[in-house]
C-alpha positions as CSV (number, residue, x, y, z in Angstrom):
1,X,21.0,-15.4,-16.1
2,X,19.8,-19.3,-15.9
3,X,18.0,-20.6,-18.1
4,X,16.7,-24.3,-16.9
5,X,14.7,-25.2,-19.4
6,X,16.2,-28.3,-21.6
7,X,14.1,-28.7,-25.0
8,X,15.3,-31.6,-25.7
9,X,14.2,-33.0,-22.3
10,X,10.6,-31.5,-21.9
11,X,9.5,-31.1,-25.7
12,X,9.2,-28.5,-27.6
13,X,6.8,-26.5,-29.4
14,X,6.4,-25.1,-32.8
15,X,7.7,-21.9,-34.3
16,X,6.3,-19.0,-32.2
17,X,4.6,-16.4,-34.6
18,X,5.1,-13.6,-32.0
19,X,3.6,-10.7,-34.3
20,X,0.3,-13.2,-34.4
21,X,0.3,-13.9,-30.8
22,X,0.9,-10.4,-29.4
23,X,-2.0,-9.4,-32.6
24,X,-4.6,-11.7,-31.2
25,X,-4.0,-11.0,-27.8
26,X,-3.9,-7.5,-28.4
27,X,-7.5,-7.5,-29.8
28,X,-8.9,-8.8,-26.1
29,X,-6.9,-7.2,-23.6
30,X,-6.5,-3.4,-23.5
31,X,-2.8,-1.7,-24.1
32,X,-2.2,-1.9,-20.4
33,X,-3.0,-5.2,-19.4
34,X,-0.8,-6.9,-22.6
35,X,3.0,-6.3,-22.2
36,X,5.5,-7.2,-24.9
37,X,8.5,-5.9,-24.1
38,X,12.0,-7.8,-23.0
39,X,12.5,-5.0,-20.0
40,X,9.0,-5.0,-19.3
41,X,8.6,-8.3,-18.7
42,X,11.6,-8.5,-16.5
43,X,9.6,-8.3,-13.3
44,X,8.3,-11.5,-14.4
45,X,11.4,-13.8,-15.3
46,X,10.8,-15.2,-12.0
47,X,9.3,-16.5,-9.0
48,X,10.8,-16.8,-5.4
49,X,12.9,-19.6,-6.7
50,X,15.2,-16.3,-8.3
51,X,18.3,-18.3,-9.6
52,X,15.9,-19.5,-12.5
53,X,15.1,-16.9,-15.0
54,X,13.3,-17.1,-18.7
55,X,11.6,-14.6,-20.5
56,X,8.1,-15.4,-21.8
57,X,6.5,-14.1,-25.6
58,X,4.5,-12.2,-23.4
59,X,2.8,-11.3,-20.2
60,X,-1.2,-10.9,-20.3
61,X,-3.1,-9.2,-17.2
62,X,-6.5,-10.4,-17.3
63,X,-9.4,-8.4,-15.3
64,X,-11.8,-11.1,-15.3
65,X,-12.5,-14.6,-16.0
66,X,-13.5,-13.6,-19.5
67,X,-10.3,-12.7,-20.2
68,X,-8.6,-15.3,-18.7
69,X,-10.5,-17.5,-21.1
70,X,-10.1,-15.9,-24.1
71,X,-6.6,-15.8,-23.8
72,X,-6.3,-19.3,-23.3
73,X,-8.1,-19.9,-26.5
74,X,-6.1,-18.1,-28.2
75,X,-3.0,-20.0,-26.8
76,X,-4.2,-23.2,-27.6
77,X,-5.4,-22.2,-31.4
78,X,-2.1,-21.4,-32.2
79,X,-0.6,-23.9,-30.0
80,X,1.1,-21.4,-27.6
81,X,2.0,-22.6,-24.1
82,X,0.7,-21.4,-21.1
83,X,2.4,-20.2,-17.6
84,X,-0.3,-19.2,-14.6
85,X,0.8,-17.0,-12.2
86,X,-0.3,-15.2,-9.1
87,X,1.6,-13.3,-6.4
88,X,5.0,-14.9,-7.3
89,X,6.2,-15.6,-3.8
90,X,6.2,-19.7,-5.6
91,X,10.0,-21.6,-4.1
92,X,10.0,-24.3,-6.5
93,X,10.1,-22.4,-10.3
94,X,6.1,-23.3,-10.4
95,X,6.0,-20.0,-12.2
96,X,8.6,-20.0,-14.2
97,X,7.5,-18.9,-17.8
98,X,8.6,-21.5,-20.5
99,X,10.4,-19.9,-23.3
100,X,8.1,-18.7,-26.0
101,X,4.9,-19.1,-23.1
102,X,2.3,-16.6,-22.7
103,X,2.4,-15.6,-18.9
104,X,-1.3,-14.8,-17.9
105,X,-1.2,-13.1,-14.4
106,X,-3.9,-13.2,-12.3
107,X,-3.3,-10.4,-10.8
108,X,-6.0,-8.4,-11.2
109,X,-8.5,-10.9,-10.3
110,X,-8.3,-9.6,-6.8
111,X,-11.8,-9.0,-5.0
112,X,-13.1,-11.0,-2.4
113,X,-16.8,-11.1,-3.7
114,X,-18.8,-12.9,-0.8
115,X,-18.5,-13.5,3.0
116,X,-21.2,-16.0,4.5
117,X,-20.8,-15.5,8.6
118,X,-23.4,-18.4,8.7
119,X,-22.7,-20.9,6.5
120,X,-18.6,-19.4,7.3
121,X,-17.1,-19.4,3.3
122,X,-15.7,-16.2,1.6
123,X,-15.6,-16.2,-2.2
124,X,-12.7,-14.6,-3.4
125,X,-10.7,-14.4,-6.9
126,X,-7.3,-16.0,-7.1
127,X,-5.4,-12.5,-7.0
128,X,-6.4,-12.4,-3.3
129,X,-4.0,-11.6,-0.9
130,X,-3.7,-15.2,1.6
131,X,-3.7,-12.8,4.9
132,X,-6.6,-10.2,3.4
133,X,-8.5,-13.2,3.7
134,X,-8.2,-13.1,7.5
135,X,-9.0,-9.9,7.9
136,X,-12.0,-9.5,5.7
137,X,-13.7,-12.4,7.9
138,X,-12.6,-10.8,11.2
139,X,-15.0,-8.4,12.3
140,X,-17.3,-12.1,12.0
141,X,-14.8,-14.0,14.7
142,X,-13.6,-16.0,11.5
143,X,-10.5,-16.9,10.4
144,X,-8.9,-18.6,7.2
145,X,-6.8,-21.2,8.7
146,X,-3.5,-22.2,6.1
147,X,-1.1,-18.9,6.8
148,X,2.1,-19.5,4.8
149,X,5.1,-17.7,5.8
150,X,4.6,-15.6,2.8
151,X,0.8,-14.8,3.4
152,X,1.2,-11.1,4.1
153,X,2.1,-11.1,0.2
154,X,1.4,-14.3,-1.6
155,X,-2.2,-15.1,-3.3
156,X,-4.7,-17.9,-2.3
157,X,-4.6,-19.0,-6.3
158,X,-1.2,-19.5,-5.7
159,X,-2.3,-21.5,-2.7
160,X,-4.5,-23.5,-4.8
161,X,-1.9,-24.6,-7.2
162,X,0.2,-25.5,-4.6
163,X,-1.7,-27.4,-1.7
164,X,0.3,-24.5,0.4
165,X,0.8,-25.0,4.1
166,X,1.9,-22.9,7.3
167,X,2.8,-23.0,10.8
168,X,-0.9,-23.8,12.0
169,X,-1.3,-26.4,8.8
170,X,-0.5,-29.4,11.8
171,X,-4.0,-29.0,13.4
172,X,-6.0,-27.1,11.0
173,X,-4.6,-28.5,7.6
174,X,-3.2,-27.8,4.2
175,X,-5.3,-25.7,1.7
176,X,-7.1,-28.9,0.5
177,X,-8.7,-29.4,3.6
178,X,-9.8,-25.7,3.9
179,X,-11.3,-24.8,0.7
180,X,-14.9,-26.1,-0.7
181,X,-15.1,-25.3,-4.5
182,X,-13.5,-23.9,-7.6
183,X,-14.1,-22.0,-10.9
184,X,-11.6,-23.2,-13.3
185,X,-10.7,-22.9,-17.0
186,X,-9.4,-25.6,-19.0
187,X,-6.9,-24.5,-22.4
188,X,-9.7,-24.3,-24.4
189,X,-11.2,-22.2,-22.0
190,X,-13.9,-24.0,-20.7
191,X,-15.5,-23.7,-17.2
192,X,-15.1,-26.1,-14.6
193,X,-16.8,-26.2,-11.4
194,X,-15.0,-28.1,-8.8
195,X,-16.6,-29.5,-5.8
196,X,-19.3,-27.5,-3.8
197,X,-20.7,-25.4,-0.7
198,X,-23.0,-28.3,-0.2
199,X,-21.5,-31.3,2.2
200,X,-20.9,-34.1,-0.7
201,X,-20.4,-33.0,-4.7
202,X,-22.0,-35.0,-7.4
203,X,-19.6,-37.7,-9.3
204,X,-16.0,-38.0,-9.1
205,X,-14.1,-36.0,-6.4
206,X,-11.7,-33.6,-8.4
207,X,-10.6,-31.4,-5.9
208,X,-7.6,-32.9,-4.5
209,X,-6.3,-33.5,-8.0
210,X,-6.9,-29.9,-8.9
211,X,-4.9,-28.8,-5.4
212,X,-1.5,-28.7,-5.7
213,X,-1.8,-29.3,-9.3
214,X,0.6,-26.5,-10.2
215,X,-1.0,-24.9,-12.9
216,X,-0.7,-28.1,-15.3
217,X,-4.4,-28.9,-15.4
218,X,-6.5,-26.2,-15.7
219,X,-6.6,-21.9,-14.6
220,X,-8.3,-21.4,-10.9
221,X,-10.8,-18.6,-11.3
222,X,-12.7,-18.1,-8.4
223,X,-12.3,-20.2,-4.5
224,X,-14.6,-20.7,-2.5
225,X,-12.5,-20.7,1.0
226,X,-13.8,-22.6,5.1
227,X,-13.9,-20.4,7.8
228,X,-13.3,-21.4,10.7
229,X,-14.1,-19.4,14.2
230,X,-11.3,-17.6,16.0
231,X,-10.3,-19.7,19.2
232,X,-11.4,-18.5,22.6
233,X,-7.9,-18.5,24.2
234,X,-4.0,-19.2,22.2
235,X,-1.2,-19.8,24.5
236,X,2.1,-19.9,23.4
237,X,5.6,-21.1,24.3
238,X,9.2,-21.5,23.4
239,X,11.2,-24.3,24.6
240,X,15.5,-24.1,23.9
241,X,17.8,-27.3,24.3
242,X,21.2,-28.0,24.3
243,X,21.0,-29.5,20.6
244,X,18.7,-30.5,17.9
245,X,18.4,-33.8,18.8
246,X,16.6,-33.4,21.8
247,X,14.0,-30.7,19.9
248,X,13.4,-33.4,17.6
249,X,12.6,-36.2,20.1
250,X,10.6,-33.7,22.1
251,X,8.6,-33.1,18.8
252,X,8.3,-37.0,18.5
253,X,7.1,-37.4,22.5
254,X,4.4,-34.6,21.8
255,X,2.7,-36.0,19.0
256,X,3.1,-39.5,20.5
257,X,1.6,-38.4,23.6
258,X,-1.8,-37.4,21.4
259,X,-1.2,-34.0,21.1
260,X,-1.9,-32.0,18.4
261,X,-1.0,-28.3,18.7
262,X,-2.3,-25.3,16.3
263,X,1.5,-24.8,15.4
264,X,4.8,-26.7,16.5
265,X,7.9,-25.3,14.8
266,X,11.5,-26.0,14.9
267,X,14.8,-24.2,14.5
268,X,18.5,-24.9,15.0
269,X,21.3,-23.1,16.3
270,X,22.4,-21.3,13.0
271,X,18.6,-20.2,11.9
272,X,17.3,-18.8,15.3
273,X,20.8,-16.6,15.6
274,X,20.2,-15.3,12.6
275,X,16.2,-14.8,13.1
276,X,16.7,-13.1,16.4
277,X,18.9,-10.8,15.1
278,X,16.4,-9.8,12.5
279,X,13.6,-9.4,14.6
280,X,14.2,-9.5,18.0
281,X,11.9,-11.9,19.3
282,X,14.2,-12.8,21.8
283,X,15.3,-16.2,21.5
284,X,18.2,-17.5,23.5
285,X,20.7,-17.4,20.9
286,X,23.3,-20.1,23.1
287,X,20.8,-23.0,22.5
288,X,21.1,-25.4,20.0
289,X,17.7,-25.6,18.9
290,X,14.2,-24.1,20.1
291,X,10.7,-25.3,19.4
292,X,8.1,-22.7,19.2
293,X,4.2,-24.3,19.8
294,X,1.2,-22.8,20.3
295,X,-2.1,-24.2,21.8
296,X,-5.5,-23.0,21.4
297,X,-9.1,-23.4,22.1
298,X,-11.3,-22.9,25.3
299,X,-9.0,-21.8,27.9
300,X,-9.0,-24.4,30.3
301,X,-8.2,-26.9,27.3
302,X,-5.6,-24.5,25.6
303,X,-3.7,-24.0,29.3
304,X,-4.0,-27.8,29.9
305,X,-2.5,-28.5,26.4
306,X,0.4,-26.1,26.7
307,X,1.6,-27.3,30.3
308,X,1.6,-30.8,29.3
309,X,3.6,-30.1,26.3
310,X,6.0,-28.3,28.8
311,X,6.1,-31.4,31.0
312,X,7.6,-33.3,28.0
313,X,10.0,-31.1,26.3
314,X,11.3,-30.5,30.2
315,X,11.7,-34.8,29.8
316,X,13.5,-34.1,26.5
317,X,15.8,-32.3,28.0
318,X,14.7,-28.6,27.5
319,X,17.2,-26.4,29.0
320,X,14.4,-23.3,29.5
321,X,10.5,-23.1,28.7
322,X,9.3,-19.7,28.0
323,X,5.9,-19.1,28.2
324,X,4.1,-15.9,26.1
325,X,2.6,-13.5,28.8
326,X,0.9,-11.4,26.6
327,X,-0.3,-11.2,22.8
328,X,2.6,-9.2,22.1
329,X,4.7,-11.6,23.3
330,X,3.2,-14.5,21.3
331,X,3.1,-12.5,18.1
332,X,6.9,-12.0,18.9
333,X,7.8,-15.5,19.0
334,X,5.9,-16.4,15.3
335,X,7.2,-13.3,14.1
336,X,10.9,-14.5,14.6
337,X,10.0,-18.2,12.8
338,X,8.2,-16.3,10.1
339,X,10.9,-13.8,9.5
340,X,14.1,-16.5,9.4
341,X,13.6,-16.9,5.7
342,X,14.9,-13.6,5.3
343,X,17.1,-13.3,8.2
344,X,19.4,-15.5,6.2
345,X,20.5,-12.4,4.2
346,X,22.3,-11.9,7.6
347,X,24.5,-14.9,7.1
348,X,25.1,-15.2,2.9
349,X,24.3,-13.5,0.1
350,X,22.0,-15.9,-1.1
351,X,20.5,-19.0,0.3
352,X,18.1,-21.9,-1.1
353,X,15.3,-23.3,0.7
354,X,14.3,-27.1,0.8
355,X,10.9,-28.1,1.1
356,X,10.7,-31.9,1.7
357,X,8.6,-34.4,4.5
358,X,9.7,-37.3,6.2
359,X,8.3,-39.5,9.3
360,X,8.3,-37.7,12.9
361,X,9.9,-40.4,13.9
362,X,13.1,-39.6,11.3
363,X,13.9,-36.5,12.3
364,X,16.5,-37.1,14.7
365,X,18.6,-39.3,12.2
366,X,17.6,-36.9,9.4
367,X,19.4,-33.3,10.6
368,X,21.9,-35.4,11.5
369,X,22.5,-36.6,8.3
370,X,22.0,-33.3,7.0
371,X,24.7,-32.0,8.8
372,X,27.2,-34.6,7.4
373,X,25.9,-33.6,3.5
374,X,26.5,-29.8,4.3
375,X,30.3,-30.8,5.3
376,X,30.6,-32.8,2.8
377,X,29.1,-30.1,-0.1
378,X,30.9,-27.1,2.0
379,X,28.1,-25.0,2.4
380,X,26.3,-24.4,5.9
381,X,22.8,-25.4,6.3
382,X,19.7,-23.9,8.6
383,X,17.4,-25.9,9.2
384,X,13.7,-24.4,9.9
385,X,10.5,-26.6,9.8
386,X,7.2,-27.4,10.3
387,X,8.3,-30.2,13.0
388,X,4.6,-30.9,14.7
389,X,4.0,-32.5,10.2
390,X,7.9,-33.4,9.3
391,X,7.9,-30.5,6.8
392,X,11.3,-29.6,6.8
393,X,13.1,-26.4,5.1
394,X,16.6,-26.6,5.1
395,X,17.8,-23.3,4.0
396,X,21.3,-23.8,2.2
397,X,23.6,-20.9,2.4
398,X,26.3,-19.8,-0.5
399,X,27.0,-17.1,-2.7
400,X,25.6,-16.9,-6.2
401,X,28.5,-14.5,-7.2
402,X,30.9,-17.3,-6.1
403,X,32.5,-19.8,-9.1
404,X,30.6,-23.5,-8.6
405,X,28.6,-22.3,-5.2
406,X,25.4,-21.8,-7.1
407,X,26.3,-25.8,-8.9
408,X,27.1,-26.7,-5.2
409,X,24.0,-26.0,-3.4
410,X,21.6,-27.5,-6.3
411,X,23.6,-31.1,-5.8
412,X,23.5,-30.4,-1.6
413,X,19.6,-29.6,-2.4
414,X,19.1,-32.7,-4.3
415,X,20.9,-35.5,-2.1
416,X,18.8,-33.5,1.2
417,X,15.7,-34.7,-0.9
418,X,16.7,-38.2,-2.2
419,X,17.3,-38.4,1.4
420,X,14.0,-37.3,2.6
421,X,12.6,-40.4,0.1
422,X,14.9,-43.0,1.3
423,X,13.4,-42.9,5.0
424,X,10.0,-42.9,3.4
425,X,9.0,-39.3,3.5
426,X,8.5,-36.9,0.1
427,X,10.2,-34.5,-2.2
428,X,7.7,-31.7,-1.4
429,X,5.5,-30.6,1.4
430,X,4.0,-27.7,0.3
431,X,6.2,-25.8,-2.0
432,X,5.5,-28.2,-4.7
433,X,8.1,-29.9,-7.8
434,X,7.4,-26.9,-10.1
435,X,10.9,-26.8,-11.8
436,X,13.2,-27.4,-9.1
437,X,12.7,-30.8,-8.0
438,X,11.8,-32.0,-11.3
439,X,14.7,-34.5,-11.6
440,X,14.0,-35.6,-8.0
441,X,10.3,-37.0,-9.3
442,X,12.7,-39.9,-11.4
443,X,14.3,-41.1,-7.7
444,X,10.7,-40.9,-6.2
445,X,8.6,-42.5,-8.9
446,X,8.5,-45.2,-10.9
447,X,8.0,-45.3,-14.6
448,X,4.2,-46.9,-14.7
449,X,3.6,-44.2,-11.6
450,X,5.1,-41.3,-14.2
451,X,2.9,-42.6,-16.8
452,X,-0.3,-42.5,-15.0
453,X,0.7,-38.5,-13.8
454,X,1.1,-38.1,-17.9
455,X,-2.4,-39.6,-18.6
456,X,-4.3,-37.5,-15.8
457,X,-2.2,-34.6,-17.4
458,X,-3.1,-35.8,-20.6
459,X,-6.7,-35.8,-20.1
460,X,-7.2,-32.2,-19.1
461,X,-4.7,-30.9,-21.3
462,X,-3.9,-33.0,-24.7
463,X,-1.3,-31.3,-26.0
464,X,1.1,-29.8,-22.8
465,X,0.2,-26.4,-23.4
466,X,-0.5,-25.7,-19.6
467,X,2.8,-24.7,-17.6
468,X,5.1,-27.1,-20.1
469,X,8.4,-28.3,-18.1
470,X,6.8,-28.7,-14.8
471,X,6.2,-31.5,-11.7
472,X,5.9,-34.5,-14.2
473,X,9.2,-35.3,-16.1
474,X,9.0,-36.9,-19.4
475,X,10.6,-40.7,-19.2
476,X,13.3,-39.0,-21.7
477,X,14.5,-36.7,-18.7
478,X,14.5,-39.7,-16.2
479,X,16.9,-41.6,-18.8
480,X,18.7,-38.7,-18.7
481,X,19.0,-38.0,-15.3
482,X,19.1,-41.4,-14.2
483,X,22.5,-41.9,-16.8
484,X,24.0,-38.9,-14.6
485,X,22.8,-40.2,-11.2
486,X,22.5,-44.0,-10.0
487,X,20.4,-43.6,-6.8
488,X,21.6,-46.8,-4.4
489,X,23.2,-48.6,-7.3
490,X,19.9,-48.7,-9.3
491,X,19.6,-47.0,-12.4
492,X,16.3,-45.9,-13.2
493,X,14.4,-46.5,-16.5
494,X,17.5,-49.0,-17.6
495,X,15.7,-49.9,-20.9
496,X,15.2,-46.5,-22.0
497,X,17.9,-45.2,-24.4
498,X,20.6,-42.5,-22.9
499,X,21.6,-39.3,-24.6
């Protein structure tokens, strides 16, 4: 088991007085919804980022907001951190519980309470299932728009905390642009109402801070979610070419050309074999690369939309455009895309997916470069992405069981990122830093800019009790990395003492 947690590096807390913690909790939460226990608690050592484990001091199963308040007073009277966590599908070790953390699941909080057809919101609990969304508002002609790859399991609190995304995110947006107001509780376990149903909310606009904040600022409670009404018409098509180049510089030509598509994805050679042998969507699996985009709205414009985007991935260099006849065969092509991530148990035992953004304009220079850093690091890469918004996932392939592999594919994760900085893209997309790409925020970042993320944190949380360890690294672990790494020939934070 890893643990990834450096005291020394992210603070530490006092003494945990586990028989007063698991007391006090115990006098709020039933037997049931409080568990204690090393092997019970198992389940929880993780997120989707598996390869980093820790066990909390405990794992509390709130029913209702209530709870999930009085459990976080307790926490911070006895000055006992605090890990959120909802469905657990998280890449990045946002849920990773610090050692000696309370874990409060929200689990439970799982109703959707309210659909409006007119005014076209749903109020739901953060234990809601992203795709249940969908299907509530249905039966209205209404949709929820941001549909992760993971939304058949993962929760829109989860979605929340980290500004998630999705193959229709290009047209229709990340989460931030499709939700309208929170219910939040602070460590003292306060309410906070963030934002509103109305068109404009009174003073300072929170809610972009509080999306994608990954748990560090305060406990989503309650969404209210934008619907938006199902399109008239979707048309969808696949277009294969010789190699990824030309995918990428028909993805540069689309958007160029003032297109915007509900979804344009991407995938190479080594991810669609593998994700065609998983679900048979029937991709050619001798091209190089494919690009998968979908069009929608009245049908004239959707039909219009599509055959133009045809017309320029033919100028690319597209060796075949395949055009979805039917439903079926649309939901065939997505359902390829959305099942590559695990396809890649096809190809190794384990693999580790990227989540970084650069320019459009990159990405031709970018997988090459990619390719060179898996030769270089051994270990084969796949590369699928969200090309229509420069979201890429690199999924890197190795073998956990294997001496050094494990070592191998962190270092091969963390160049692919440093590299999506250097040409002026990000170290995240929509998976957020959470754990993993906490030493990455010292190559993005400078010091005053760290600072200024402390003192936001600071100001909702004064003591780090809320999801310790995560997305903003103390200076001291910048020193630290930056006496392990020079990035260009720079060291970062020079005058800052090294271990």
């Amino acid at each position: 088991m890893l643990d990834r947690f450096d005291p020394r590096l992210d603070g530490a807390f006092d003494p945990l007085d586990r028989a007063q913690l698991i007391a006090r909790l115990g006098a709020v939460l039933p037997g049931d919804r409080l568990i204690a226990s090393p092997e019970s608690m198992r389940p929880y050592e993780s997120d989707g980022l598996a390869a980093y484990r820790s066990l909390p001091a405990a794992v509390a199963l709130p029913a209702d907001a209530d709870e999930a308040a009085a459990v976080l007073k307790i926490c911070r009277d006895l000055k006992i951190p605090v890990v959120a966590r909802g469905a657990g599908t998280g890449l990045s070790g946002g849920a990773l519980p610090f050692p000696g953390s309370v874990l409060l699941a929200l689990g439970k909080l799982n109703r959707i309470l309210a659909i409006d057809p007119v005014a076209r919101t749903a109020r739901v609990q953060p234990g809601v299932r992203n795709l249940a969304i969908s299907e509530a508002a249905r039966p209205f002609g209404l949709f929820y728009a941001p549909d992760p790859s993971s939304q058949l399991a993962c929760s829109i609190g989860g979605n929340v905390a980290e500004n998630a995304g999705g193959v229709h995110c290009l047209k229709y947006g990340l989460t931030v642009h499709n939700i309208l107001k929170l219910e939040a509780l602070t460590i003292e376990g306060e309410r906070l109402t963030i934002g509103s149903e109305a068109p404009d909310a009174p003073g300072f606009d929170l809610m972009a801070l509080l999306t994608g904040s990954e748990g560090l600022l305060a406990v989503v409670t309650e969404i209210i979610v934008r619907l938006l009404p199902l399109p008239a018409d979707v048309k969808a098509m696949l277009a294969a070419f010789p190699d990824a180049g030309g995918a990428a510089q028909a993805v540069a030509d689309i958007i160029a050309a003032g297109i915007i598509p509900a979804g344009l994805e991407m995938m190479d050679e080594l991810a669609l074999q593998a994700a065609e042998k998983f679900a048979h969507a029937g991709y050619p699996e001798d091209a190089g690369a494919i690009l998968i985009c979908e069009c929608d709205g009245a049908r004239a414009d959707a039909e219009a939309e599509l055959a133009h985007v045809a017309e320029i991935c033919t100028a690319a260099g597209a060796s075949l455009i395949r055009r979805a006849q039917d439903e079926a065969e649309r939901l065939r092509l997505w359902a390829g895309r959305k099942g590559a991530f695990p396809a890649m148990g096809r190809l190794a035992p384990d693999y580790y997916c990227i989540d970084g953004t650069i320019p459009r304009r990159r990405l031709p220079e970018v997988l090459a470069r990619i390719r060179e850093l898996s030769h270089a690091h051994g270990l084969p890469v796949a590369n699928v992405f969200h090309a229509g918004d420069g979201n890429l996932h690199p999924l890197i392939l190795y073998d956990a069981q294997a001496d050094g592999q494990l070592e191998r594919a962190e270092a091969l994760g963390g160049a692919i990122l440093e590299l999506c900085v250097e040409v002026g893209g990000t170290i995240t997309g929509e998976h957020g830093v959470g754990r993993e790409k906490i030493n990455q925020m010292c190559v993005q970042f400078t010091e005053a800019e760290l600072a200024a993320f402390a003192a936001i944190k600071a100001a909702f949380d004064p003591e780090g009790l809320l999801n310790p360890g995560k997305a903003v690294p103390t200076l001291a672990r910048c020193a630290e990395f930056g006496a392990m790494h020079i990035h260009q020939g720079e060291l970062p934070f020079p005058d800052l003492p090294r271990f």
